[in-house]
C-alpha positions in Angstrom: -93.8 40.0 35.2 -93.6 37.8 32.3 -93.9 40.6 29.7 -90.9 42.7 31.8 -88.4 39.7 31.4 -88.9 40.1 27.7 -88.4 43.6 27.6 -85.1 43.1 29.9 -84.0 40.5 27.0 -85.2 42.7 24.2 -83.1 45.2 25.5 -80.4 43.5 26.3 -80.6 41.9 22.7 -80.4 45.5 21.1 -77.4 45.8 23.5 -75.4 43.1 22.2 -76.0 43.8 18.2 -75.0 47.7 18.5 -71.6 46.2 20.7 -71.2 43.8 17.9 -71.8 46.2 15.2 -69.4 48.2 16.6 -66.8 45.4 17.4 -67.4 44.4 13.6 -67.4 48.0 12.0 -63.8 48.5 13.7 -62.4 45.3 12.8 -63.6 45.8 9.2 -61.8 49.2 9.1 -59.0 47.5 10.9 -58.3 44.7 8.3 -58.5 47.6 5.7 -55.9 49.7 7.1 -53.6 46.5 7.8 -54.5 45.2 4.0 -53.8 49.0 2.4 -50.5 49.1 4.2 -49.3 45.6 3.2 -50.4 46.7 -0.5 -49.5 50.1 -0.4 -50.5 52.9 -2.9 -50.9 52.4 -6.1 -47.4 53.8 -8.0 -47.5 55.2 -11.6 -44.0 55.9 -13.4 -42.5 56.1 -17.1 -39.8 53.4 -16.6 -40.0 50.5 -13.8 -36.6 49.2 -13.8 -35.5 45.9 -11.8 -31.6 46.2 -11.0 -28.7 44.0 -10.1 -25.7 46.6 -9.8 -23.7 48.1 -12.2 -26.1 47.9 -15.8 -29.2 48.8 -14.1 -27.4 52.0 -12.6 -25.4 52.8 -16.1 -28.8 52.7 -18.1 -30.6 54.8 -15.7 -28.0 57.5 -15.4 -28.1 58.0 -19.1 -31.7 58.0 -19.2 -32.2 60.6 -16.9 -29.3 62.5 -18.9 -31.4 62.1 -22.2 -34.7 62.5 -20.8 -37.1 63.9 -18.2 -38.4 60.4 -17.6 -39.2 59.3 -14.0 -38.3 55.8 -12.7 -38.7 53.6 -10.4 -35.8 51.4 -9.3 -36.6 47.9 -7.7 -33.2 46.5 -6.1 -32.9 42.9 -4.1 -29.8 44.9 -2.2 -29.8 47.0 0.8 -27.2 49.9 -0.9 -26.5 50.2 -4.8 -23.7 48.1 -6.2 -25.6 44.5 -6.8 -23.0 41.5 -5.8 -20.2 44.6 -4.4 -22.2 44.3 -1.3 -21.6 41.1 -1.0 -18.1 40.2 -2.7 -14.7 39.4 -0.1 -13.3 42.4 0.9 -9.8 42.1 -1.1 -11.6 42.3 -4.4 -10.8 45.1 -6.6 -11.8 46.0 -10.2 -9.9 44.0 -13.1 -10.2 46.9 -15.4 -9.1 50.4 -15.1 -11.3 52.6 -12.8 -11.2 55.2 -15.8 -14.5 53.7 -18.1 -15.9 51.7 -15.2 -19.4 53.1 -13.7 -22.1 55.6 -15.0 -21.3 58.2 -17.7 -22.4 61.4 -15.3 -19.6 60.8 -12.6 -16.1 59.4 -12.7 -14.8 56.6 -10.1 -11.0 56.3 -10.9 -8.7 58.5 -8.6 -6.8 59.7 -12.2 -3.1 58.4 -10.8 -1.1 55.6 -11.9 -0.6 52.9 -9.1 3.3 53.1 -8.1 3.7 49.7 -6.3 2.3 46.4 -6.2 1.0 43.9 -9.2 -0.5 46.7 -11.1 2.5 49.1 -11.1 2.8 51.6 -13.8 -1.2 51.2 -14.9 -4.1 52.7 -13.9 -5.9 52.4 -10.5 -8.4 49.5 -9.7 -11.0 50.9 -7.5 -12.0 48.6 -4.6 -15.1 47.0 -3.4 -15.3 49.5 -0.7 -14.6 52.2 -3.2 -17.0 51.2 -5.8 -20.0 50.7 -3.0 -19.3 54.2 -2.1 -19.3 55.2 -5.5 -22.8 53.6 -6.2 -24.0 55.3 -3.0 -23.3 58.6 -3.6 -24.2 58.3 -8.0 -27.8 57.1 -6.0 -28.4 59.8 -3.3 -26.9 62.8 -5.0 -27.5 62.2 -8.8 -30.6 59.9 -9.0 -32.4 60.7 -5.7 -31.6 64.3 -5.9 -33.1 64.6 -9.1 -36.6 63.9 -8.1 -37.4 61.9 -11.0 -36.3 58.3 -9.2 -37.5 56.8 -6.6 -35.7 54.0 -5.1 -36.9 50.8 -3.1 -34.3 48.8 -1.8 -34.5 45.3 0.1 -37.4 44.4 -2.7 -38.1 41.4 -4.7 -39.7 41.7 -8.0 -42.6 39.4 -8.4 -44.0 39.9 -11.7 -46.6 41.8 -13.6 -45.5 45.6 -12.0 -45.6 43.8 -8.5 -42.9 44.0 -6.4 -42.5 43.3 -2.7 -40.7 44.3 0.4 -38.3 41.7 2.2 -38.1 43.3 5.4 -42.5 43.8 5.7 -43.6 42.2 3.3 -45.2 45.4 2.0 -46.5 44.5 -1.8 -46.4 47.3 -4.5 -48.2 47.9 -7.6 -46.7 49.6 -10.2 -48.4 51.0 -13.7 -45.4 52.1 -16.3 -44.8 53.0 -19.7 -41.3 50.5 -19.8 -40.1 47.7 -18.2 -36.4 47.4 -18.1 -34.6 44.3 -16.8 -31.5 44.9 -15.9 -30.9 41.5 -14.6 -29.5 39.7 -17.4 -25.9 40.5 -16.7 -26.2 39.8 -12.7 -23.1 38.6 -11.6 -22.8 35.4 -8.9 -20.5 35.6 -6.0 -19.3 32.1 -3.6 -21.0 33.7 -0.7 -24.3 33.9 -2.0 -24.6 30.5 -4.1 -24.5 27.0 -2.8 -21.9 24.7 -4.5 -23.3 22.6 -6.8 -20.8 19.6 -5.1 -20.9 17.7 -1.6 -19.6 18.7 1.1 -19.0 16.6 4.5 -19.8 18.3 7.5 -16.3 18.0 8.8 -14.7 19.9 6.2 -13.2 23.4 6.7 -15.1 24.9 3.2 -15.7 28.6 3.0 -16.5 31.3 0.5 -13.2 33.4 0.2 -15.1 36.2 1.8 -14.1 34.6 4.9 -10.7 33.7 4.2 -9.3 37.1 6.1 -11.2 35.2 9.2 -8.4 32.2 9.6 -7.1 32.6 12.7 -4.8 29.6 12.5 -2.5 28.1 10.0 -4.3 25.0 8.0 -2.9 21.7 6.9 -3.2 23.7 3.2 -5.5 25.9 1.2 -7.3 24.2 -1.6 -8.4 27.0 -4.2 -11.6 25.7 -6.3 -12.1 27.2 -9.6 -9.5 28.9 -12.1 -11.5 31.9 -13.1 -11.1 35.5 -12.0 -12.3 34.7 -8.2 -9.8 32.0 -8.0 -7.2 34.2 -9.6 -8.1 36.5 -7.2 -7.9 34.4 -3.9 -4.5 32.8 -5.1 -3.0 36.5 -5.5 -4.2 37.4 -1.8 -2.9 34.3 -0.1 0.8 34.7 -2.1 0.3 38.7 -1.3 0.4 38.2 2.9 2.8 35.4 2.5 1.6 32.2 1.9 4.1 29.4 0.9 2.9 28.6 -3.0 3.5 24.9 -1.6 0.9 24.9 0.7 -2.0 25.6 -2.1 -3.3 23.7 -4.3 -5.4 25.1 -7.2 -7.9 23.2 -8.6 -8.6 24.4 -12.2 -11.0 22.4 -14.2 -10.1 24.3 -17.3 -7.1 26.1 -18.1 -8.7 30.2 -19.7 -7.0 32.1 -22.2 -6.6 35.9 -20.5 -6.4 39.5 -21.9 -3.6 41.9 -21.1 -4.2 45.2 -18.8 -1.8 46.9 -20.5 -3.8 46.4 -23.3 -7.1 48.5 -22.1 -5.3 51.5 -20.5 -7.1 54.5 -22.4 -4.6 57.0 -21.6 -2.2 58.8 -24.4 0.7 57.1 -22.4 -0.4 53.9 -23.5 -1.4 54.7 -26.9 1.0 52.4 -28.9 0.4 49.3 -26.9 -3.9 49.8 -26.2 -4.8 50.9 -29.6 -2.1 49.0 -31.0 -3.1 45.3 -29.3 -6.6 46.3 -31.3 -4.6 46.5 -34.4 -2.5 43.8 -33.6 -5.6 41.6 -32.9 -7.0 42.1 -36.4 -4.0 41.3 -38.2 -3.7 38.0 -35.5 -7.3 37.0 -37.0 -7.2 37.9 -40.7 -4.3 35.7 -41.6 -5.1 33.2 -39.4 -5.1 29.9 -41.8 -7.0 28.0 -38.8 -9.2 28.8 -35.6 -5.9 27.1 -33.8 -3.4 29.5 -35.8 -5.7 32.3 -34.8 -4.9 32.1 -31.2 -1.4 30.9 -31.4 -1.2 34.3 -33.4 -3.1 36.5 -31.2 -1.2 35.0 -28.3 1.9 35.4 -29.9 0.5 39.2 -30.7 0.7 40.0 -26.8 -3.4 40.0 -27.0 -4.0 37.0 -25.4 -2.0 35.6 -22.4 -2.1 31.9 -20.5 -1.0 30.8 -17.0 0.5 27.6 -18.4 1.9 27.9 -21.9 2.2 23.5 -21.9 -1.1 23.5 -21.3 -3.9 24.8 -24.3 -7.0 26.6 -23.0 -10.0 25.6 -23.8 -12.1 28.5 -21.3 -12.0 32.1 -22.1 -14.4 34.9 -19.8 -12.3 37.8 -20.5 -10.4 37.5 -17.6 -8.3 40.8 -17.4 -4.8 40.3 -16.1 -1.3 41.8 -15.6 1.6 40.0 -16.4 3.4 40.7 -12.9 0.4 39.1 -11.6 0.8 35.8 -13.7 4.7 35.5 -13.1 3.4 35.4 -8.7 0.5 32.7 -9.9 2.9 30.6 -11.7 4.8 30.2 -8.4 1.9 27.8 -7.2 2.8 24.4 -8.7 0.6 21.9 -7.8 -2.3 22.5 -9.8 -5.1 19.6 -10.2 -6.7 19.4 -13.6 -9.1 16.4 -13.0 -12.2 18.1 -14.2 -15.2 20.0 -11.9 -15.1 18.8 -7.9 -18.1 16.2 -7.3 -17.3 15.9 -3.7 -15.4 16.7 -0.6 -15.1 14.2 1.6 -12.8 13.8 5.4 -10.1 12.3 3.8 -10.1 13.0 -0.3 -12.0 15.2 -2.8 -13.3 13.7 -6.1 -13.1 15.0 -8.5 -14.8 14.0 -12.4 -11.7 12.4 -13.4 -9.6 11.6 -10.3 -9.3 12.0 -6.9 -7.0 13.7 -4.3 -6.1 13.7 -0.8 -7.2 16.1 1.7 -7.9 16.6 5.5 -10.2 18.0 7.9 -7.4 19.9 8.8 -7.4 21.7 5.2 -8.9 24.9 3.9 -11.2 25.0 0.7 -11.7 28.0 -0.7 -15.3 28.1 -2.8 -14.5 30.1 -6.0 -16.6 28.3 -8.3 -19.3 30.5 -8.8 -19.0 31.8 -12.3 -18.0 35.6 -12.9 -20.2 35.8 -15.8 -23.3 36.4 -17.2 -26.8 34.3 -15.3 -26.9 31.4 -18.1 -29.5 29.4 -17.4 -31.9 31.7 -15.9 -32.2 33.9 -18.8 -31.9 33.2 -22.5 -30.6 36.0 -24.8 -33.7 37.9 -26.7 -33.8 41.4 -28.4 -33.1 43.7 -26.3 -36.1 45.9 -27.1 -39.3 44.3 -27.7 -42.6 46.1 -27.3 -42.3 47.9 -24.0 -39.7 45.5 -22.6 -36.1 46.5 -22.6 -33.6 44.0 -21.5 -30.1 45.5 -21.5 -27.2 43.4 -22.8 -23.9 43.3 -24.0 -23.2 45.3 -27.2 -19.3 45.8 -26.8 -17.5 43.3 -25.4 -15.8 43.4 -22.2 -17.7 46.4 -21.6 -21.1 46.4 -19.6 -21.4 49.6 -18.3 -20.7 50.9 -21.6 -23.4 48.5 -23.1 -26.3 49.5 -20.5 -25.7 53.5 -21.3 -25.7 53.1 -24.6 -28.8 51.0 -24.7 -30.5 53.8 -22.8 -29.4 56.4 -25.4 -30.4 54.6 -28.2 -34.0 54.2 -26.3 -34.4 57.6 -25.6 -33.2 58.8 -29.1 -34.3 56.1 -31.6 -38.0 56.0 -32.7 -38.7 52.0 -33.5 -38.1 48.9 -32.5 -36.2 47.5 -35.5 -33.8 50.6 -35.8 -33.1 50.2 -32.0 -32.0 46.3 -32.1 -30.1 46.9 -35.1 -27.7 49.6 -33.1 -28.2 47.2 -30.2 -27.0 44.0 -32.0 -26.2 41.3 -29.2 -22.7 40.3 -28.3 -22.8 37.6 -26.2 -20.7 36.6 -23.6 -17.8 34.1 -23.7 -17.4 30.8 -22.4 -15.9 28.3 -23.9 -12.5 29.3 -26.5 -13.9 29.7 -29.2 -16.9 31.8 -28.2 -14.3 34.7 -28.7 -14.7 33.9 -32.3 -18.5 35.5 -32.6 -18.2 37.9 -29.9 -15.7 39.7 -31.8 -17.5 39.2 -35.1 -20.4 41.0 -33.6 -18.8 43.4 -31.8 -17.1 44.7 -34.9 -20.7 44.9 -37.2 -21.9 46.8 -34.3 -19.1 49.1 -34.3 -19.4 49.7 -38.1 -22.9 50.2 -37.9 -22.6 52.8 -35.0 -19.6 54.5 -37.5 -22.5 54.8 -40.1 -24.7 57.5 -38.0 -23.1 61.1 -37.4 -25.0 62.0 -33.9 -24.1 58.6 -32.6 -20.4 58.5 -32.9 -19.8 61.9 -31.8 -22.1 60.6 -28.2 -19.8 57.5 -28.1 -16.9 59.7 -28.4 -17.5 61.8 -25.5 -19.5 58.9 -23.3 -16.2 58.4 -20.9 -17.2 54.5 -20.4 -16.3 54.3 -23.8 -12.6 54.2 -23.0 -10.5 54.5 -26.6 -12.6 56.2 -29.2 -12.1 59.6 -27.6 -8.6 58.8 -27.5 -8.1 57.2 -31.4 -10.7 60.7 -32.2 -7.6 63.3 -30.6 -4.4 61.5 -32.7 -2.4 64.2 -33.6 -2.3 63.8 -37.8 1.8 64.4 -37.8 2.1 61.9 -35.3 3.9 59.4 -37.3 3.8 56.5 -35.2 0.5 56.8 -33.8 -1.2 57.2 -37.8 0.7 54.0 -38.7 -1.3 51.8 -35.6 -4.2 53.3 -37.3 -3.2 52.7 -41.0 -2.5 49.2 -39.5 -6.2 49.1 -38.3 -7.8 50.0 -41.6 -5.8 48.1 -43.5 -6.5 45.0 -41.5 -10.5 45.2 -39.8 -12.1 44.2 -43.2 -9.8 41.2 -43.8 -10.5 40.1 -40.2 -14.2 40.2 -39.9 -13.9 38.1 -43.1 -12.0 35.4 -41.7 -14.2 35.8 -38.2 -17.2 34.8 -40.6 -15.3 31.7 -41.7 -14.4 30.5 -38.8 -17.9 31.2 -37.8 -19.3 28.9 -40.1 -16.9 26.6 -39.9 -17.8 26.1 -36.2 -21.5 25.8 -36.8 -21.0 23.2 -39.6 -18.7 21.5 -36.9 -21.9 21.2 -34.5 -23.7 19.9 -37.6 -21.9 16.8 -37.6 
């Protein structure tokens, strides 16, 4: 009886280790399924590029034009487009459509708007248009090539790892480049949290939301004077807004370029290829960094909002002049320095303060329209198997990220591909225009050294002008005597820009 109880528990024993076994086995296999799908497969590509928008796309559509590379795009976004998923709906392009996007495909309509602030020039794609664009450059030029694949919704963690925001999904890439394309991101007010208090009573939106007001304010306060600001003040005089009821809170006054200036038509001839020539005469007999700009101003190259009022900011703000004659009907503007707070009753500012209500609207526009400083310091833009693309022209970064992808696909090393890819880096302050121009001209006179280069820049349609100065008819009397003014006037400039260069850093010195 004895010995049949322990046969019963021996047997029940083996029971329980083959159901555990099994129960085990199964869990194992289990956790390895859930662990491979969270890590996914292994992915192997030539180029693993981490975009932001606009230069990500422009270097990839020339890479896949000069080689038969495959890629691999990581993008923080849902669609294409970087922060034109996410900017207010009013915005439109400050440029002409004509050289904005990738080389393969155009994005301007080819018509001359005939009404409103930008009558007589070029169109200015919208947000909605330029998200569209992006789409369809992604599904029917990259996608459909079957060189690119494309993970959307991803954050890039480091070391070929990147990982999905929606299932946390992590990748693991093996390439033969890296290319970060994030260096020229762009910051929109409705993804950024002002760097100011802000009372919980306060009305205080992005401008995304100012189409969402369904009842007149006390006021609109506008905060910052760069393009978003420009931009916000435009819309609210646009559907009718009294200019009395904003106020426009500009910490610095900017010095702004003309639009007439970069339309890259033959219409326009005389007064875009002649503002360049124009500009180097402004700087070569310049006797001062001061008489430089009173002379380029005085040139038509730069413009102001305020001429009692010198500026002492300049991000290449591209403006018309119709659209600075509606601005300057908005007369109470505070210059009291950068907001520190907004309280119920008052806002502070770093050098004042001024009245307010909970009954006001402030409008966030101080996120800066310009290049991340601060999360990434300018480095070569090749280095080993790193690219990083930057700007090499100013004012142009689409142009900039094809032609850093042309130069990597047709340059053999390292040093001869930073030399054609000299950095010009983006303005701040006034004088910052001083060696962004310097170094936008030694990279254009190094690109004029080499045959097979120009002739690509020539017919790369983000280039905007050179296509146009290349097709001058030679009896053309006026047109030959902007360029004679150009010759005769780009050495003496890019002496004096050297000058002043030094002059500036032996200003620091002290």
């Amino acid at each position: 009886m004895v010995i049949g109880n322990y046969d019963v528990v021996f047997k029940l024993f083996i029971c329980f280790i083959v159901v555990s076994f099994f129960w085990l086995t199964r869990a194992q296999t289990e956790a390895k399924d859930n662990k491979e799908s969270m890590v996914g497969e292994f992915l192997k590509t030539d180029y693993l590029v981490i975009v932001r928008g606009l230069v990500g796309m422009a270097f990839v559509d020339t890479l896949l034009t000069e080689t038969d590379a495959h890629i691999i795009i990581v993008d923080r976004y849902a669609k294409p487009g970087g922060h034109w998923n996410v900017a207010y709906p009013f915005v439109t392009l400050h440029q002409p459509s004509s050289y904005f996007g990738v080389n393969s495909k155009e994005l301007s309509r080819g018509e001359i708007d005939q009404v409103g602030l930008n009558k007589g020039m070029g169109d200015l794609a919208s947000g909605a248009e330029v998200c569209a664009y992006f789409d369809d450059v992604m599904r029917q030029r990259f996608l459909a090539s079957g060189r690119v694949q494309y993970f959307p919704m991803c954050d890039y963690v480091g070391d070929g790892e990147f990982k999905s925001k929606l299932t946390d999904k992590t990748y693991t890439v093996g390439y033969d480049k890296f290319v970060d394309a994030t260096f020229l991101a762009i910051d929109v007010p409705s993804t950024h949290e002002p760097n100011f208090h802000v009372v919980s009573d306060a009305q205080f939106m992005p401008l995304n939301n100012l189409p969402k007001i369904s009842k007149k304010p006390a006021g609109y306060v506008i905060i910052g004077g760069g393009k978003t600001g420009i931009d916000a003040c435009l819309w609210l005089l646009e559907i009718g807004v009294d200019p009395q009821d904003i106020t426009w809170i500009r910490s610095r006054d900017a010095w702004l370029l003309d639009r007439a200036n970069t339309q890259p038509t033959a219409e326009f001839f005389t007064t875009s290829v002649g503002s360049i020539a124009s500009q180097y005469e402004s700087i070569g007999g310049a006797d001062s960094i001061e008489n430089m700009f009173d002379r380029l101003e005085d040139s038509g190259y730069f413009l102001r909002l305020d001429k009692t009022v010198r500026p002492t900011m300049f991000h290449a703000a591209t403006i018309s002049k119709a659209e600075i004659v509606q601005l300057q009907r908005i007369t109470n503007i505070v210059r009291m320095g950068h907001v520190k707070a907004i309280e119920a009753d008052r806002i502070v500012l770093a050098e004042g303060v001024i009245a307010t209500s909970v009954d006001h609207v402030h409008v966030d526009c101080s996120a800066s329209l310009e290049r991340s400083f601060g999360k990434k310091e300018p480095s070569p833009i090749f280095e080993k198997n790193c690219i990083m693309p930057q700007m090499i022209r100013a004012y142009q970064p689409a142009f900039s990220a094809s032609m850093v992808a042309y130069v990597e696909a047709n340059y053999e090393t390292e040093t001869e591909k930073n030399r054609l890819c000299g950095l010009v880096s983006a303005p701040n302050h006034d004088v910052d225009f001083i060696p962004m121009t310097l170094a936008m001209m030694m990279n254009q006179f190094n690109w004029s050294q080499d045959k097979e280069l120009r002739d690509w820049i020539k017919n790369n349609r983000l280039d905007g002008f050179t296509q146009l100065i290349a097709s001058v008819d030679k009896t053309d009397n006026e047109k030959m005597a902007v360029m004679s003014r150009i010759q005769q006037n780009a050495m003496p400039a890019m002496a004096k820009l050297q000058q002043f260069t030094l002059e500036l850093a032996e200003g620091v010195k002290r």
